[in-house]
Structures are given as structure tokens and as C-alpha cells.
DOSE-365543 format. One record per residue (C-alpha): residue in three letters; x, y, z. Coordinates in steps of 0.25 Angstrom, whole numbers, always signed. Last residue first. Layout:
residues N
+-----+-------+-------+-------+
|   r |    c1 |    c2 |    c3 |
+-----+-------+-------+-------+
| ALA |     X |     Y |     Z |
...
+-----+-------+-------+-------+
end
This chain:
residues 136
+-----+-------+-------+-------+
|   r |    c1 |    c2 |    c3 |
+-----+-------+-------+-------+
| UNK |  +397 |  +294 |  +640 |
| UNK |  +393 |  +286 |  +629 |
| UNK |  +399 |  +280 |  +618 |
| UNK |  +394 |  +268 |  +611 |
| UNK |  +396 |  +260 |  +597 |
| UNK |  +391 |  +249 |  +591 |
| UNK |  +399 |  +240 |  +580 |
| UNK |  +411 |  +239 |  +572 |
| UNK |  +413 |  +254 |  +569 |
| UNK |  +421 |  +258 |  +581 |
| UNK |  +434 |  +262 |  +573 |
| UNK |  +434 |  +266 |  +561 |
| UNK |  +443 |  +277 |  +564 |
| UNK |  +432 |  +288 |  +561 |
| UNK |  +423 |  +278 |  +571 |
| UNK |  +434 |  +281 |  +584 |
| UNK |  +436 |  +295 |  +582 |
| UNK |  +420 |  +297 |  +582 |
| UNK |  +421 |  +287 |  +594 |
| UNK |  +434 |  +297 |  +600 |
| UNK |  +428 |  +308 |  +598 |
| UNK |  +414 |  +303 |  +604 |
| UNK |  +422 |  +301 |  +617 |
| UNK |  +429 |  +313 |  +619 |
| UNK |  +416 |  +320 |  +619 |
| UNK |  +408 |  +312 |  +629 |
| UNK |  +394 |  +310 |  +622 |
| UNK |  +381 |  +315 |  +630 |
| UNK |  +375 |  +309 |  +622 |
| UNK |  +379 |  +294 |  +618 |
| UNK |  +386 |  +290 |  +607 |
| UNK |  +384 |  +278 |  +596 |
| UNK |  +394 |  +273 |  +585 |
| UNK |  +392 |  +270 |  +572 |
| UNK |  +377 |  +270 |  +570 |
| UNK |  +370 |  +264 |  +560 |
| UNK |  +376 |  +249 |  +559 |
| UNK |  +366 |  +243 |  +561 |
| UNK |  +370 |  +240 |  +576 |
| UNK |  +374 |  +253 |  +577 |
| UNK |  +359 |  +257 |  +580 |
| UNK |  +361 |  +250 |  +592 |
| UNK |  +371 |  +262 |  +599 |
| UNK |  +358 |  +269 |  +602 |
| UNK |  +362 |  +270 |  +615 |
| UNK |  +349 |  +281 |  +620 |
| UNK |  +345 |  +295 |  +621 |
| UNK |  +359 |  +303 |  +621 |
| UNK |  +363 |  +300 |  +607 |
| UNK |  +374 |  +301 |  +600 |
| UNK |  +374 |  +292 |  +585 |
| UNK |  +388 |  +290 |  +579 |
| UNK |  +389 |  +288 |  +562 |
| UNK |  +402 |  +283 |  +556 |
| UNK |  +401 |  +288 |  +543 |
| UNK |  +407 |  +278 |  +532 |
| UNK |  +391 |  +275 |  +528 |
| UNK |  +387 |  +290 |  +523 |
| UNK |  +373 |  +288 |  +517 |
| UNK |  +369 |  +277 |  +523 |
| UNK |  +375 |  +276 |  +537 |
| UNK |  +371 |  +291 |  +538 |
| UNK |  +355 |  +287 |  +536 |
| UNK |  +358 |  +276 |  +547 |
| UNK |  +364 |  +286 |  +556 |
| UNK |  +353 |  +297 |  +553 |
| UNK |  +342 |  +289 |  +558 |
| UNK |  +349 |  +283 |  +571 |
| UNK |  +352 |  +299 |  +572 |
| UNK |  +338 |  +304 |  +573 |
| UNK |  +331 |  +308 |  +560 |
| UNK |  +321 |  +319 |  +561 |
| UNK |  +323 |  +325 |  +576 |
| UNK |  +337 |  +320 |  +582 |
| UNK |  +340 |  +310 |  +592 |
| UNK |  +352 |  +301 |  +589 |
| UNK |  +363 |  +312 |  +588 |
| UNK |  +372 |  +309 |  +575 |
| UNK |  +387 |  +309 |  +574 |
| UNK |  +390 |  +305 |  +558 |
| UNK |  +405 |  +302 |  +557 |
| UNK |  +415 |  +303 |  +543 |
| UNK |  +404 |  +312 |  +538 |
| UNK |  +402 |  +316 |  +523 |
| UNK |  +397 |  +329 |  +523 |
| UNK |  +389 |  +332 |  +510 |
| UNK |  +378 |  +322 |  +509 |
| UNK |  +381 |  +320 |  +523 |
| UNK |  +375 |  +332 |  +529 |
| UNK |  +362 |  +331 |  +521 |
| UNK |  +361 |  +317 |  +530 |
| UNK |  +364 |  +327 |  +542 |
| UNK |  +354 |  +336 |  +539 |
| UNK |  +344 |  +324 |  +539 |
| UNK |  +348 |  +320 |  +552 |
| UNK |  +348 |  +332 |  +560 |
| UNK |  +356 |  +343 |  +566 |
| UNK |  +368 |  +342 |  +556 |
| UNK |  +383 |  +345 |  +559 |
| UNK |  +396 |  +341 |  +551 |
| UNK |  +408 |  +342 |  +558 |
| UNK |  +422 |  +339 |  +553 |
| UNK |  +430 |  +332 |  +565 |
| UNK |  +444 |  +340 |  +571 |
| UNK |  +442 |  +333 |  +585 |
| UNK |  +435 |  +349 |  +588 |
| UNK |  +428 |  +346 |  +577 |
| UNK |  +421 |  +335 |  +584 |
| UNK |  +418 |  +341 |  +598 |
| UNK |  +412 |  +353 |  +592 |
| UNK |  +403 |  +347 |  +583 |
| UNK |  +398 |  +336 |  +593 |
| UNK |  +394 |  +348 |  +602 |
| UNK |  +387 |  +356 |  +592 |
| UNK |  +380 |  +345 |  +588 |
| UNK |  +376 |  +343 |  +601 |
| UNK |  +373 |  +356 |  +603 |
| UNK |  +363 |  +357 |  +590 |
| UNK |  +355 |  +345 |  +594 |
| UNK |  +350 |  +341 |  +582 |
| UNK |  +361 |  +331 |  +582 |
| UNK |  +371 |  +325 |  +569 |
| UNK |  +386 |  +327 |  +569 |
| UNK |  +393 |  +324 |  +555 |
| UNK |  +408 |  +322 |  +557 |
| UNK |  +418 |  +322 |  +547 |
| UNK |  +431 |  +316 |  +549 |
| UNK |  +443 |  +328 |  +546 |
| UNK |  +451 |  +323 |  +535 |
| UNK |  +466 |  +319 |  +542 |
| UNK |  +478 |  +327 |  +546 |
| UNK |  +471 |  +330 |  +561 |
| UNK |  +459 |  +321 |  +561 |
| UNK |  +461 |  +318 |  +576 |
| UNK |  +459 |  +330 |  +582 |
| UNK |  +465 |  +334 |  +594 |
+-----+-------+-------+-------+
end
């Protein structure tokens, strides 16, 4: 059910140029009643957030141009009050939350319940302290 039932929908900016996975990620978070944003790339999603002002910015690590590392330090400049979760199937790259970039790090393939329950977690201001895993 979802959780922002009587509240403004969070607003979620899903980032991969991997159109299933995007598709994936979309239809898992609307369906816990979050607004979705998509882009396929970094510098689509920077144009994103001159007009979409996302509450969470979920970006895959490996993408042509920018990869998501990139992106996140970018986001954390332009938008600072959005949490910003790096997937990734390659490697942990949960030390790029030591600066500060990253806000939380999950690894592919994800477990759906559990991404819910982090992106839950960081719209509650929770888990904002210090690195962040979840895998498998």
C-alpha cells in the first residue's frame, strides 16, 4: 500500500540507459504511489531537474557520457535536499558516500521490497548519517 496516501507524492528521478531497468524501477515505485521522472542519461537527467524537483535521484553507475558517480556530485549541487542512490551491479561503490556524493548504495540485481523500504527509509530522514548498503 502506498505510503504517501493524504500527503504530496515524493518525486523520484530514475536514471539508467538501460531502458528495462528503468522500466523496472518505474514500475516498482509507482506502484508504492511515488512520482516518476525518467531519463536515459546524465545530461538528460540535469535537464530534468531544472523543471522536476526530485525528493530522490536513483541513478545506475555505468552509463555512456556521465556515469552515475558523475551525475550524483552534479545532483548534489544543483539539487542538495535530494537524496541521491547509486545501483550498480559492477562493484560496491558505496565509498563515494564518504564525500558525501552518494546517499545510499544498491547493488543489482536489487530485492524489490528492499529498495522500497531504503528509498522509505531516506524520505524519512533516516540513513543520512553515513554509508549505506543493500544488496541481495
Amino acid at each position: 500500500m502506498p505510503v504517501w496516501l493524504g500527503a504530496p507524492m515524493a518525486r523520484i528521478l530514475i536514471v539508467d540507459d538501460e531502458v528495462h531497468v528503468v522500466g523496472a524501477l518505474r514500475r516498482l515505485l509507482r506502484r508504492e504511489g511515488f512520482s516518476i521522472e525518467v531519463a536515459l542519461n546524465g545530461q538528460e537527467a540535469i535537464e530534468k531537474l531544472a523543471t522536476f524537483e526530485a525528493d530522490v535521484v536513483i541513478s545506475d553507475f555505468r552509463m555512456r557520457g556521465m556515469n552515475g558517480l558523475e551525475l550524483l556530485g552534479q545532483v548534489l549541487r544543483i539539487a542538495p535536499r535530494a537524496a541521491r542512490i547509486l545501483i550498480s551491479g559492477h562493484a560496491d561503490l558505496s565509498g563515494g558516500s564518504e564525500s558525501g556524493v552518494i546517499s545510499h548504495f544498491i547493488s543489482k540485481p536489487w530485492d524489490d521490497d528492499r529498495l522500497v523500504a531504503d528509498v522509505r527509509a531516506l524520505l524519512g530522514g533516516q540513513g543520512q548519517q553515513g554509508p549505506a548498503t543493500s544488496g541481495p
